[in-house]
N, C-alpha and C positions, 0 to 999 in steps of 0.2 A: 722097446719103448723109446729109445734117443733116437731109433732111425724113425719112428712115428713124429715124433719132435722138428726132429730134422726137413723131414717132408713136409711138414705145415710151416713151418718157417723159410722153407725156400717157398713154398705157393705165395705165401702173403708177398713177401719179398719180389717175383715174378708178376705180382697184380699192381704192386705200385708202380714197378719200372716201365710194364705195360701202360699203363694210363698218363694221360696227359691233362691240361685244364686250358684251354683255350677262351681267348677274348678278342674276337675279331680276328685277324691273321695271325695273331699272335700265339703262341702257342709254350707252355711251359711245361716239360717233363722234371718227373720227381725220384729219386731212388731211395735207397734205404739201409744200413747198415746192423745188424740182428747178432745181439748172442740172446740164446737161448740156454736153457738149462733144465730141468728137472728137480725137484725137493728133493734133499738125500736125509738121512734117518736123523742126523744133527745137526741140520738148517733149521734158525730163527728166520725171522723174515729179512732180517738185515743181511745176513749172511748171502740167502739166494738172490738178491736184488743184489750185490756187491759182486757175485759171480759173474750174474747176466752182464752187469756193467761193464767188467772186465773183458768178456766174449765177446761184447759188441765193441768195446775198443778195439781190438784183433782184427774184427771182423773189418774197420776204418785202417785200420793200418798196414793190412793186405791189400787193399785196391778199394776199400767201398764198394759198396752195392755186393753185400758177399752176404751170409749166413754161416755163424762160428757156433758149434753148440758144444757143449761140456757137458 
């Protein structure tokens, strides 16, 4: 299930760095920093939203534009 996780969270990830938004010659690419996570038996909602958060800090503090999952 976390490598299921993990794999949609690097696609999503792969699809924003792919794309760009262009205005005339101009051109702006975008990246994205991800934790992900999974509900464990004693997650409120506060808890998993607190985890992610944390994952996705990691995931900016390693280089950006990464995918951290837990």
């Amino acid at each position: 299930r976390k490598g299921q996780l993990a794999a949609l969270a690097e696609k999503m990830r792969a699809l924003v760095a792919a794309s760009s938004l262009g205005r005339g010659e101009q051109s702006v690419a975008a990246t994205v920093s991800v934790g992900a996570t999974g509900a464990q038996g004693d997650d409120t909602r506060d808890s998993l939203i607190l985890r992610a958060d944390r994952l996705m800090y990691e995931s900016k503090k390693a280089g950006r534009n990464r995918v951290t999952v837990g």
